[in-house]
Structures are given as structure tokens and as C-alpha cells.
C-alpha positions as CSV (number, residue, x, y, z in Angstrom):
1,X,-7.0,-6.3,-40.7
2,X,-10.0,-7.6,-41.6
3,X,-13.3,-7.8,-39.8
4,X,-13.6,-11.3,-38.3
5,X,-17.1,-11.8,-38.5
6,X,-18.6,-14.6,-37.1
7,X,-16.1,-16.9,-35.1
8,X,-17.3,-18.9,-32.7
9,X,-16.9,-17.2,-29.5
10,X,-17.3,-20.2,-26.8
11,X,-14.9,-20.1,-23.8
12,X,-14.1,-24.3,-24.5
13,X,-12.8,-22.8,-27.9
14,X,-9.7,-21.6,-25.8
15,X,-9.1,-24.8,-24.7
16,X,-9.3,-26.5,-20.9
17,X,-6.5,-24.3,-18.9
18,X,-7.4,-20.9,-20.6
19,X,-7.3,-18.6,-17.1
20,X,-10.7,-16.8,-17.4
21,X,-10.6,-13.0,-14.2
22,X,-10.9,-9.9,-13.3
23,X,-8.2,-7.4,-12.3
24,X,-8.4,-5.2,-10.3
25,X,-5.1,-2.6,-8.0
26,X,-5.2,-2.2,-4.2
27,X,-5.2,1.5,-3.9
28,X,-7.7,2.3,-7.0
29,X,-10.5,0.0,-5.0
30,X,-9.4,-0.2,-1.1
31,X,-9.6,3.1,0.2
32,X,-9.0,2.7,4.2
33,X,-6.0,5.0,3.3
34,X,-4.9,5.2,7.4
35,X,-6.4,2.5,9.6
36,X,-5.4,-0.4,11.1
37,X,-1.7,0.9,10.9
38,X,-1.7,1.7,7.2
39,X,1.4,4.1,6.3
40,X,1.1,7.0,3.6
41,X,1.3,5.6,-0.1
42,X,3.2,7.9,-2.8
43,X,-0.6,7.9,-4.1
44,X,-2.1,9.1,-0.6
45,X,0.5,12.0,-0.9
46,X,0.0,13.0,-4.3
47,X,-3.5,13.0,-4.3
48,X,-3.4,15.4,-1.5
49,X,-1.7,18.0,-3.7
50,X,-4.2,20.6,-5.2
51,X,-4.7,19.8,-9.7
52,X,-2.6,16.8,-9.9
53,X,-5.6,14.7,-10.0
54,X,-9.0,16.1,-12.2
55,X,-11.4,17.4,-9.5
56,X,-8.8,17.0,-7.2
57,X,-10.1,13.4,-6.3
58,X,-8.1,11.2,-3.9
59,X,-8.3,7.0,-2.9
60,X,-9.2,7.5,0.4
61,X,-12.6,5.8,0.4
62,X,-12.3,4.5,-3.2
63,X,-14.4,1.6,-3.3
64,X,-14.4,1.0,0.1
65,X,-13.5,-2.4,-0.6
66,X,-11.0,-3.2,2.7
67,X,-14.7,-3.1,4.4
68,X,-16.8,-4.8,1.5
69,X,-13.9,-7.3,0.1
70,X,-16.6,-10.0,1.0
71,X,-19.6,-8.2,-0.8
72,X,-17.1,-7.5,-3.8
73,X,-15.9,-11.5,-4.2
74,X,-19.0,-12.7,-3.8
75,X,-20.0,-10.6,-6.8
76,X,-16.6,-11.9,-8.5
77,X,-17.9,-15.9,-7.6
78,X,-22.1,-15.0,-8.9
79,X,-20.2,-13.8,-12.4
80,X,-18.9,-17.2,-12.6
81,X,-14.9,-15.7,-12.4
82,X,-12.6,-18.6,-11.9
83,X,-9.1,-15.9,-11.0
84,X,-9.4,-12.7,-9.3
85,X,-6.5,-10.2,-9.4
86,X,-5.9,-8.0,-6.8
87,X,-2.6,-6.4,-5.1
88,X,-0.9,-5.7,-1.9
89,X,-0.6,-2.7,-0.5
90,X,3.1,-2.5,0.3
91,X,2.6,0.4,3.0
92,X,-0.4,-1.7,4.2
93,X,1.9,-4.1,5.5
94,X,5.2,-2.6,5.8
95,X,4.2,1.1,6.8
96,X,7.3,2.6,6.3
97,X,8.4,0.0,3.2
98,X,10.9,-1.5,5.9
99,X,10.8,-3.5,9.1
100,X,8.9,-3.7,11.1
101,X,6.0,-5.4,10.2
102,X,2.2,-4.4,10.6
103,X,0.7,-7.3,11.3
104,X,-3.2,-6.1,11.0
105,X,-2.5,-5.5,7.6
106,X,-1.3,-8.9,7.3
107,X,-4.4,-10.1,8.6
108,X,-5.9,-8.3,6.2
109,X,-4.9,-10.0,3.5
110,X,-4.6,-13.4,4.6
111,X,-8.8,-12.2,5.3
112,X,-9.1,-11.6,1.3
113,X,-7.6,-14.8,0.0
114,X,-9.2,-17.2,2.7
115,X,-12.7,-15.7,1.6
116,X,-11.6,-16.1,-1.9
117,X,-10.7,-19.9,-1.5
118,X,-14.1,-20.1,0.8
119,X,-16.0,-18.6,-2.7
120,X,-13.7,-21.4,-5.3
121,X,-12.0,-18.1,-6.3
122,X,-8.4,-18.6,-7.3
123,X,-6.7,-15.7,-6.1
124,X,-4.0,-14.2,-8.6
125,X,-1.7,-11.6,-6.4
126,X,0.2,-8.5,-7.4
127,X,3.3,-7.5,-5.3
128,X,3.7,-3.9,-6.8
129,X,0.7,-1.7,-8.4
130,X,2.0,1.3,-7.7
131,X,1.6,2.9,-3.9
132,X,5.0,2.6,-2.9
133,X,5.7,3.6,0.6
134,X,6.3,7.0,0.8
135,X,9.0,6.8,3.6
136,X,10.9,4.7,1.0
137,X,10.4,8.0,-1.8
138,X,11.5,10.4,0.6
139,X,15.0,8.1,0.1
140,X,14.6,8.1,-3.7
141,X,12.1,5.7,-4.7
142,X,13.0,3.7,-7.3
143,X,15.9,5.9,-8.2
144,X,17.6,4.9,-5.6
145,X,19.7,1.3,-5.6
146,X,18.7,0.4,-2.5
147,X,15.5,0.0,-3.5
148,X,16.0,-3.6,-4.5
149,X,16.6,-4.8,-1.3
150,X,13.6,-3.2,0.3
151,X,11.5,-4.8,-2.2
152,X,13.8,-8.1,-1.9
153,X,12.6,-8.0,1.6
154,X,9.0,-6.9,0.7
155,X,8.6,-9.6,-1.2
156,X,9.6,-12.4,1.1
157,X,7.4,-11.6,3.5
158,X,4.7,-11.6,1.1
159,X,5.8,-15.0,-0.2
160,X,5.9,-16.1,3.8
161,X,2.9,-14.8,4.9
162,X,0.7,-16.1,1.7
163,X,2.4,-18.7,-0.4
164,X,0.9,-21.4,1.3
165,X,-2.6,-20.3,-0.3
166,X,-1.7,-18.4,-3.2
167,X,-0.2,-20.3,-6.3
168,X,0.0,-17.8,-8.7
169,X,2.0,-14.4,-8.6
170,X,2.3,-11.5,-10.7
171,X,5.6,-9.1,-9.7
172,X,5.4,-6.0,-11.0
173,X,2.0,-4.0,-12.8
174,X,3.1,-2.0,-16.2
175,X,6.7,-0.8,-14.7
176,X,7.1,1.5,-18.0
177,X,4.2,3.5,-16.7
178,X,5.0,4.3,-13.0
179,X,8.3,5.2,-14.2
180,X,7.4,7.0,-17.3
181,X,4.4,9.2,-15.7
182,X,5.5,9.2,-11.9
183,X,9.5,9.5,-12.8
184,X,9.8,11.1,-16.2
185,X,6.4,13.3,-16.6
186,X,5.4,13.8,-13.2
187,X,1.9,13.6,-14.1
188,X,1.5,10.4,-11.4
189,X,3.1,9.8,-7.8
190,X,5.4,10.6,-7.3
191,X,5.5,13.1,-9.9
192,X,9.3,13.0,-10.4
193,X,10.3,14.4,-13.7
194,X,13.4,14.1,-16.3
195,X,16.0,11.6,-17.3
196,X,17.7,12.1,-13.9
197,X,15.0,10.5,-12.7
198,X,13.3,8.5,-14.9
199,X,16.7,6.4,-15.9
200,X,17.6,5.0,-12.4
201,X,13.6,4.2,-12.1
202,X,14.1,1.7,-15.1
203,X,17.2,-0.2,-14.1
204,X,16.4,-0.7,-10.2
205,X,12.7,-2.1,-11.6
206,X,14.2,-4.0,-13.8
207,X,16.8,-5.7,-11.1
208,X,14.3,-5.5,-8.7
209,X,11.5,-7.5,-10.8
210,X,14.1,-10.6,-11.6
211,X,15.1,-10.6,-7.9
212,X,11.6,-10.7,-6.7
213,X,11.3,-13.5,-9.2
214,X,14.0,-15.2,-7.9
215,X,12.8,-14.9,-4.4
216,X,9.1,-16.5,-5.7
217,X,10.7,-19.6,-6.9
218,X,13.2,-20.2,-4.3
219,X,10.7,-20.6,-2.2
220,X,7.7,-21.3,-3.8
221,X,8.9,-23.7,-6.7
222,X,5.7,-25.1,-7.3
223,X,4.2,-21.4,-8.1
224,X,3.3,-19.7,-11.0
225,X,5.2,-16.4,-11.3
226,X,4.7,-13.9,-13.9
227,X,5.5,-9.8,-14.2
228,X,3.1,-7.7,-16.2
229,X,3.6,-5.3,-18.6
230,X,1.7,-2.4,-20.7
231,X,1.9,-3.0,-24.3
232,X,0.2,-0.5,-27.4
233,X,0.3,-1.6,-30.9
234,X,2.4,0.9,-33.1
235,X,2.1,1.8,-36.2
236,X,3.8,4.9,-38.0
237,X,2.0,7.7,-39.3
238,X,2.9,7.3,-42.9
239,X,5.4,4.9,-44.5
240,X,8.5,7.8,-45.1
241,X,11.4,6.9,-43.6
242,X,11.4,9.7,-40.7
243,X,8.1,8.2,-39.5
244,X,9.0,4.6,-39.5
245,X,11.8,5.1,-37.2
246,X,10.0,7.4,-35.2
247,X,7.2,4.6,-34.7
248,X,10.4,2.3,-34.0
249,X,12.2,4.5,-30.8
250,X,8.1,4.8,-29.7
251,X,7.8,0.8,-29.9
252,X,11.2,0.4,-28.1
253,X,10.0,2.8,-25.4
254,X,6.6,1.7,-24.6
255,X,6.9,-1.9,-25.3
256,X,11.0,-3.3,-25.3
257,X,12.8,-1.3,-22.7
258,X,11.4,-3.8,-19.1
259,X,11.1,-7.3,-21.2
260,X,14.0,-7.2,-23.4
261,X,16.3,-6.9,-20.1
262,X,14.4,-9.6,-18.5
263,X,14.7,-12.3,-21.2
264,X,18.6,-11.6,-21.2
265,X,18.4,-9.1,-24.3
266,X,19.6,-6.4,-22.4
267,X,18.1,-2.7,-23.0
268,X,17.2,-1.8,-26.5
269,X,19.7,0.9,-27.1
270,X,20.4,0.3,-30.5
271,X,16.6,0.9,-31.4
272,X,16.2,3.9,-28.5
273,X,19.8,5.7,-28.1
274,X,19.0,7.7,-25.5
275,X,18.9,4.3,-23.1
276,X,22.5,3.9,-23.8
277,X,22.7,6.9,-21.0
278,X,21.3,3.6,-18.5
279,X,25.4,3.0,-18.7
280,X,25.9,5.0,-15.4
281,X,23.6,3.4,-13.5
282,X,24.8,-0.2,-14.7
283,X,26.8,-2.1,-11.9
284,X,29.3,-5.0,-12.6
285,X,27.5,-8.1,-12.4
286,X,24.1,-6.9,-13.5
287,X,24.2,-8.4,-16.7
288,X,23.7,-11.7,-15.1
289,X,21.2,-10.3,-12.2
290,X,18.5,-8.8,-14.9
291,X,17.3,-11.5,-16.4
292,X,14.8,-14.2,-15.0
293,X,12.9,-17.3,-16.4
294,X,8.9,-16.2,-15.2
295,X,6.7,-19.1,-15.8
296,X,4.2,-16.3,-17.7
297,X,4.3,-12.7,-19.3
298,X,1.4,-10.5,-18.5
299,X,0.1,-8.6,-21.3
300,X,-1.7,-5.4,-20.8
301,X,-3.2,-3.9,-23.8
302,X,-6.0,-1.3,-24.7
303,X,-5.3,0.7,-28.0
304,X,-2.9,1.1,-30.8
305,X,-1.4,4.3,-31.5
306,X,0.1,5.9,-34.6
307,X,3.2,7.6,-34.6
308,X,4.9,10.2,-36.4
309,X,8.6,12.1,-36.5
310,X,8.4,15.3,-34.8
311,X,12.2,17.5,-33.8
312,X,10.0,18.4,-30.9
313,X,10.0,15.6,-28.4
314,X,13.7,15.5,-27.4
315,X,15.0,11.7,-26.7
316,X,12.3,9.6,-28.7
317,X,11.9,12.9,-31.1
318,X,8.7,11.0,-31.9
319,X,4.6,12.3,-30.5
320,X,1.5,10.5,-31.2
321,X,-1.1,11.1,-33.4
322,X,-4.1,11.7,-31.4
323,X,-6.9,9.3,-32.0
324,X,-9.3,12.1,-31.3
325,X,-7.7,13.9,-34.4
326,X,-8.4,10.6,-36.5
327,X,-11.6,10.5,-36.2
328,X,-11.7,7.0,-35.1
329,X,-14.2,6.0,-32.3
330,X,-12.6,6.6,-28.8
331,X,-13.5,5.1,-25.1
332,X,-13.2,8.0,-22.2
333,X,-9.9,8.1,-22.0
334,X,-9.9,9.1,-25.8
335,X,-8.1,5.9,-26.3
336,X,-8.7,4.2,-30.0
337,X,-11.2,1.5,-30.2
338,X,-9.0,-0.6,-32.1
339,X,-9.7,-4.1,-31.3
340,X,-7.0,-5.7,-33.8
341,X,-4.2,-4.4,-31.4
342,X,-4.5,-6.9,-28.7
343,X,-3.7,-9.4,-31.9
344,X,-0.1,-7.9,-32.9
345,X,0.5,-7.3,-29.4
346,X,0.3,-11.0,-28.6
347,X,2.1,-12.1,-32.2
348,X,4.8,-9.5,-31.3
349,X,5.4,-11.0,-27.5
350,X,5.0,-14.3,-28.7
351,X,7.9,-13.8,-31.4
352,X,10.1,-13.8,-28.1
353,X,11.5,-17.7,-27.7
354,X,12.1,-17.2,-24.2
355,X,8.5,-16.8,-23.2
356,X,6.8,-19.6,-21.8
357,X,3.1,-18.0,-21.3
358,X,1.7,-15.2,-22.5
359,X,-1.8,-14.4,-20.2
360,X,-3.8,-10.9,-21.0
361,X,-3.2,-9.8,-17.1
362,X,-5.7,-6.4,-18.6
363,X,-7.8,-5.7,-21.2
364,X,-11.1,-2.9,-21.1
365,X,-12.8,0.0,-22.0
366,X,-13.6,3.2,-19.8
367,X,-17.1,4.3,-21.6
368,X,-19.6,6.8,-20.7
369,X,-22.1,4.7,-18.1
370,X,-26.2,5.9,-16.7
371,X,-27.2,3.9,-14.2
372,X,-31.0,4.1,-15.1
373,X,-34.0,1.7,-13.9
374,X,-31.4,-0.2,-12.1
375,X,-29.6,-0.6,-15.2
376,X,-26.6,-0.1,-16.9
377,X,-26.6,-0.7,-20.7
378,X,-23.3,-0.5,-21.4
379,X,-23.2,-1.9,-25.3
380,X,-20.1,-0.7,-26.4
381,X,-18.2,-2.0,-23.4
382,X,-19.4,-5.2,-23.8
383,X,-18.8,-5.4,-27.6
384,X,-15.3,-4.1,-26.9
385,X,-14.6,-7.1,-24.7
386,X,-16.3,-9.5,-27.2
387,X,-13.9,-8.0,-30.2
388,X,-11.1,-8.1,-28.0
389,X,-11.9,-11.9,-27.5
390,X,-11.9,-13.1,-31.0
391,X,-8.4,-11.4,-31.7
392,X,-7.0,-13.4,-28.6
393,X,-8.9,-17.0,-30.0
394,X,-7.3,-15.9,-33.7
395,X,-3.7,-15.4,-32.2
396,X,-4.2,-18.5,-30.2
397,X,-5.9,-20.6,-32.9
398,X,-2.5,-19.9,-35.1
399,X,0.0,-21.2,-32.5
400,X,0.6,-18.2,-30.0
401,X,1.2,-19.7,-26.3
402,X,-1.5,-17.4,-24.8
403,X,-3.4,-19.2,-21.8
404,X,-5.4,-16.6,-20.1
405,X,-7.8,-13.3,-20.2
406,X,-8.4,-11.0,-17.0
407,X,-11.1,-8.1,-17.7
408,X,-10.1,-4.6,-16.3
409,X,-11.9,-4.1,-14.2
410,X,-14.3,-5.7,-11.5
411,X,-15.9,-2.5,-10.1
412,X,-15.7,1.4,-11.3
413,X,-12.8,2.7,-9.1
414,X,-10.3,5.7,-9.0
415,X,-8.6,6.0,-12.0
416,X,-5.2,7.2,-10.7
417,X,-5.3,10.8,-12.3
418,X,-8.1,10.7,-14.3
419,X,-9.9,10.3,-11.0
420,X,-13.3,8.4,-10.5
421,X,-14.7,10.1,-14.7
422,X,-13.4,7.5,-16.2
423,X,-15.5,3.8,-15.9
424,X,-14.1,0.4,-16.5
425,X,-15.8,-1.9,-14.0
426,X,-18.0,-4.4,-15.2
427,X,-20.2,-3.2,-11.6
428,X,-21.1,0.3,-11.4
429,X,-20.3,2.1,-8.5
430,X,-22.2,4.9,-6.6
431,X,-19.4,6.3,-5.0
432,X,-22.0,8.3,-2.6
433,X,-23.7,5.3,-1.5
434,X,-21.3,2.3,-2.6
435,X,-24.3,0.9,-4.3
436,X,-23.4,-1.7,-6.8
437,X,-25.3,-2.9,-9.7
438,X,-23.6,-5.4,-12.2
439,X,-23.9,-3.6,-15.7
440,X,-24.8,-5.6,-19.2
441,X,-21.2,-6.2,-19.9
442,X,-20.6,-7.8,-16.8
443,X,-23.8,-10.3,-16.9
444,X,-22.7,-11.1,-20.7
445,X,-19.7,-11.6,-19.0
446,X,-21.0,-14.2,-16.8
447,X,-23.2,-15.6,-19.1
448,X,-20.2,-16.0,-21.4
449,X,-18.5,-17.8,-18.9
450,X,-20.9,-20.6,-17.7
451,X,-21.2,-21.6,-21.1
452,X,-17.7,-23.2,-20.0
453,X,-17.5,-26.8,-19.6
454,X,-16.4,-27.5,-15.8
């Protein structure tokens, strides 16, 4: 695709009720990991097991931001952020993922979104990013039916205690990576791997996502309720025959398996056959409980990647071509600066007639950041998020119905199990001191942003 040169990057250009944030994920910024009543997370266990996380880093201080939530908004309101993005911490409030309640936790919480409505800041919450309780994984996790009930009853008292502030509700955060990594390659919490794991994972998210939805609306009917999902743009390796399909099993994996069931589509099995095995785990009556009607899809995008056939990889029989190998310019997670991707990504949701919304729930770049004379220059990151901008306006200047654009992330944090290396926060983080200073990207961020007409 073509270079786009110089459009006119002005927020009004996205129109009046674009949703202009800043994500962020409650146990990659809170720490606090056991006070106030706090149970163990699947992350606060997994992190205490020696090489599953580089430098054998953990969340327990993270951020720190359960004590500095008010420093941390207040940086969120100065940047001129409308929507800030944050989740609950399902232990947090339910220590063992069950009844009974711990109300501190709760208090917690309600803490965060007062301050947030106190700032003008429209808080935008996440029921599930990740730290399930991990009395509920000593039962299975998601791999085990009853799951859907616990989070059925999660979720309501999250709707209770906080729908009369919070309008807008995302239900689960990039379901095909906690089950791909934590249930399939073990490489995350739970670190679960195999089909006999990883299959179960996908069709109790999926029921549980529409009946959490279903919950929202029942009795919230005035709320906005979306689900997020991960999304990479991919394209095949070379145009033979073996590659194309491999590129079409990848696509199904990463970016069809959790919507396609949720818009009434059903699993992709045709395209991926290995998800026909989802058979056993399929109950009577599901058809009708997997799909739900969410007022807005999430879209979380970063990269593209290229694909190629390989008799390898059992299941997909598919691997990636390496963007390191490609010599393409890379971020810190060796990602591919590709900023076309978000583009197709949101032409290829938006082809779905059953989506109301599309809204870019995640969208940044981990880059190498010095913190030097109270500065950090971070150029690239801030031209990634300027490129990534003019793709969204292009898809939304030719019809697509997206609405909104949340940065990831507001401050460096622990980057599950890359550990705190890799840097996405528009503030850097000492994570000695907790020191904050707002980088470039972050004031062109806010300088980008006030440019909107109120």
C-alpha cells in the first residue's frame, strides 16, 4: 500500500463521537498483589515460578498504581484523554473467584472511577484481562464448564457495584491469547499446554463472553458493551498454493475462531479443521447461547505477519516468517512496523454485517526509551502512532463504522512475560523510584488532542 503522505491528521477529521483513550490492564500497572484482601491471580503464581518470565520479573509492585491511581488519572486528564481503560481485578474482588465478596476491593474500585468522573474522565472498564483467580485454576480454569457461571456471577456484581457510574464496558481482553499462550503454549498463566487444554479454553470463553454480555444489557440497557479482540494482518509468504492456505488456517486461528462464534457464524472449521475437534465440548443448546449482539467490537492490532506452509507445526501446519528475518524495521518486541495493518484489519472486521462499531480498544509500540535531561525522545513511537492514525481516518473516510482509538499504553508497566524490557507507555516509569515523566509521544499526544473541538 502506498505511502499516504500528507493527510490531514486533525482529531475533528474523525468526526464528533470519535472515542479518543488510553488503555491500560489491572495486573500489568496495580501491583498491591496481597493487601486489602486481594487473593492470588494465575499471574501472581506464575510469576513466582523461576524462567517463566525474562529476569524472572513479577507484578507485585508494578506501577504501584492501587496507591498512585490518583497521580496516574490526573496525568490521563493534563494529556487532554477524554476515555481511560482500565480492568478489574477479578481476585481483587472475589478472592477465591466465588462468593464471598471482598468488599475493600470494591471500594477500591468504586475509588478509581469516582476520581475519574471528579477529573471529566470517562472511564471505559474491562471485566477480564487476564488474572483469573487462581482458586478457580486449581478447578480448571477456563477448561472447565463451570467456569461460565463463576464469571456469570463475576460479572453481575461488577455490573451492581459500578453500573451506575460506568456507561461503557469491554468483556473480555484478546481471549485468543490467554488461551493460545496460557492454555495451548504455556508460555503465560497458567501455562497449560496442548489441545486438551487449549480446546475447552475456547468454547467456555466464548459462552462465557455472550453471557456476560447478556448480563450487561439486562441490566444496564442503556450501556455500551463491547468484547475485545487481538487481530494481525496476514499475508502469505509467497502466492503458491501451500502458502496461501497456510496464511488462511493462520488468519482463521488468530483472527476468526472468538468473533465468528459470537456473530452467530459458529467456529471456522471449514477454514481451520482441527477446531472441528471443539465437537466434544459442544453442549445442546449452545448454538443459540454463543452468539450476542455487543453494541461495539474492540480491535486490537500491532503488526502484520507473513505466513508460510511448513509440515512442522502440527494442527495449523503453518509458522511465521520472522520479521527480524525480513529485514523490516521492528519495535522491542521484534514486531513489524507495518503501519498499513491496522487498515485491513478494520476493512476485514468491518466486512462483518453484524457489527455495529468497530473501536481500536489497543494500538502501540514497545521501543527502546533513555530517560535523559528529564526527557524522553521517543520519535519513533510517536510516528508509529501518527501512521497508525492516518490508516484508521483512510478506513473511516471510505465508509468503515470505526468510532474510536485507545493508545497502549498510559504508563511503562510489566509486560506479562516479557517483563518490565519492553516500553509502551506514553509516561516513563522508573520502576526504582516510580518517577514519571510524560515522553514526546505522549505530549504530541496531548497536543494532538486539544486541537479537538469541545
Amino acid at each position: 500500500m502506498k505511502d499516504l503522505g500528507q493527510v490531514d491528521l486533525h482529531p475533528n477529521n474523525f468526526g464528533p463521537d470519535f472515542q479518543w483513550g488510553v488503555s491500560t490492564a489491572a495486573y500489568q500497572i496495580e501491583g498491591a498483589h496481597d493487601i486489602d484482601g486481594k487473593g492470588l491471580s494465575i499471574w501472581d503464581v506464575f510469576t513466582s515460578r523461576r524462567g517463566k518470565v525474562k529476569n524472572n520479573q513479577h507484578g507485585q509492585v508494578a506501577c504501584d498504581f492501587y496507591n498512585c491511581f490518583e497521580n496516574d488519572i490526573r496525568y490521563v486528564r493534563d494529556l487532554n484523554i477524554p476515555n481511560f481503560r482500565f480492568s478489574v481485578s477479578w481476585p481483587r474482588i472475589m478472592p477465591t473467584g466465588r462468593y464471598p465478596v471482598n468488599q475493600p476491593g470494591i471500594d477500591y474500585y468504586n475509588r478509581v472511577i469516582d476520581f475519574c468522573l471528579e477529573c471529566g474522565i470517562e472511564p471505559w472498564l474491562t471485566l477480564y484481562h487476564w488474572d483469573l483467580p487462581q482458586a478457580l485454576e486449581l478447578k480448571g480454569g477456563w477448561t472447565n464448564r463451570e467456569i461460565i457461571d463463576w464469571f456469570s456471577d463475576y460479572t453481575e456484581l461488577c455490573v451492581k457495584s459500578f453500573g451506575d457510574r460506568v456507561k461503557n464496558w469491554m468483556v473480555m481482553n484478546e481471549p485468543s491469547v490467554f488461551t493460545g499462550a496460557g492454555y495451548f503454549l504455556g508460555i503465560h498463566a497458567p501455562g497449560k499446554t496442548g489441545l486438551k487444554n487449549f480446546l475447552p479454553a475456547i468454547h467456555h470463553v466464548t459462552l462465557s463472553t455472550s453471557a456476560a454480555g447478556r448480563i450487561l444489557k439486562n441490566i444496564l440497557p442503556e450501556a455500551k458493551v463491547g468484547t475485545t479482540f487481538s487481530c494481525s494482518h496476514i499475508e502469505p509468504n509467497t502466492s503458491s498454493s501451500r502458502d496461501l492456505a497456510a496464511a488462511k488456517r493462520v488468519d482463521a486461528l488468530l483472527n476468526r475462531t472468538f468473533i465468528e462464534p459470537v456473530l452467530g457464524l459458529g467456529y471456522p472449521m471449514e477454514d481451520l479443521p482441527v477446531l472441528r475437534r471443539l465437537e466434544k465440548y459442544i453442549k445442546a443448546g449452545d448454538e443459540a447461547l454463543m452468539p450476542f449482539d455487543f453494541d461495539f467490537i474492540g480491535l486490537q492490532n500491532y503488526t502484520r505477519e507473513i505466513v508460510k506452509s511448513s509440515f512442522f507445526t502440527p494442527y495449523v501446519w503453518a509458522s511465521l516468517v520472522k520479521a527480524e528475518k525480513r529485514n523490516v524495521p521492528i519495535t522491542e518486541m521484534k514486531w513489524e512496523v507495518y503501519p498499513p495493518s491496522i487498515y485491513h484489519i478494520i476493512k476485514k472486521f468491518n466486512a462483518y454485517p453484524q457489527i455495529r462499531k468497530i473501536i481500536i480498544t489497543e494500538n502501540g509500540a514497545a521501543f527502546t526509551d533513555e530517560l535523559k535531561d528529564a526527557e524522553v525522545r521517543d520519535i519513533e513511537r510517536t510516528d508509529y502512532i501518527r501512521e497508525n492514525l492516518k490508516y484508521v481516518l483512510k478506513a473511516k473516510d471510505e465508509g468503515c463504522k470505526v468510532d474510536g482509538y485507545f493508545v497502549w499504553t498510559l504508563t511503562d508497566n510489566f509486560e506479562w512475560a516479557e517483563g518490565y524490557h519492553p516500553r509502551f507507555g506514553l509516561i516513563y516509569v522508573d520502576f526504582e523510584t516510580q518517577e514519571r515523566v510524560i515522553k514526546h509521544s505522549g505530549l504530541w499526544y496531548k497536543s494532538f488532542l486539544k486541537q479537538k473541538t469541545r
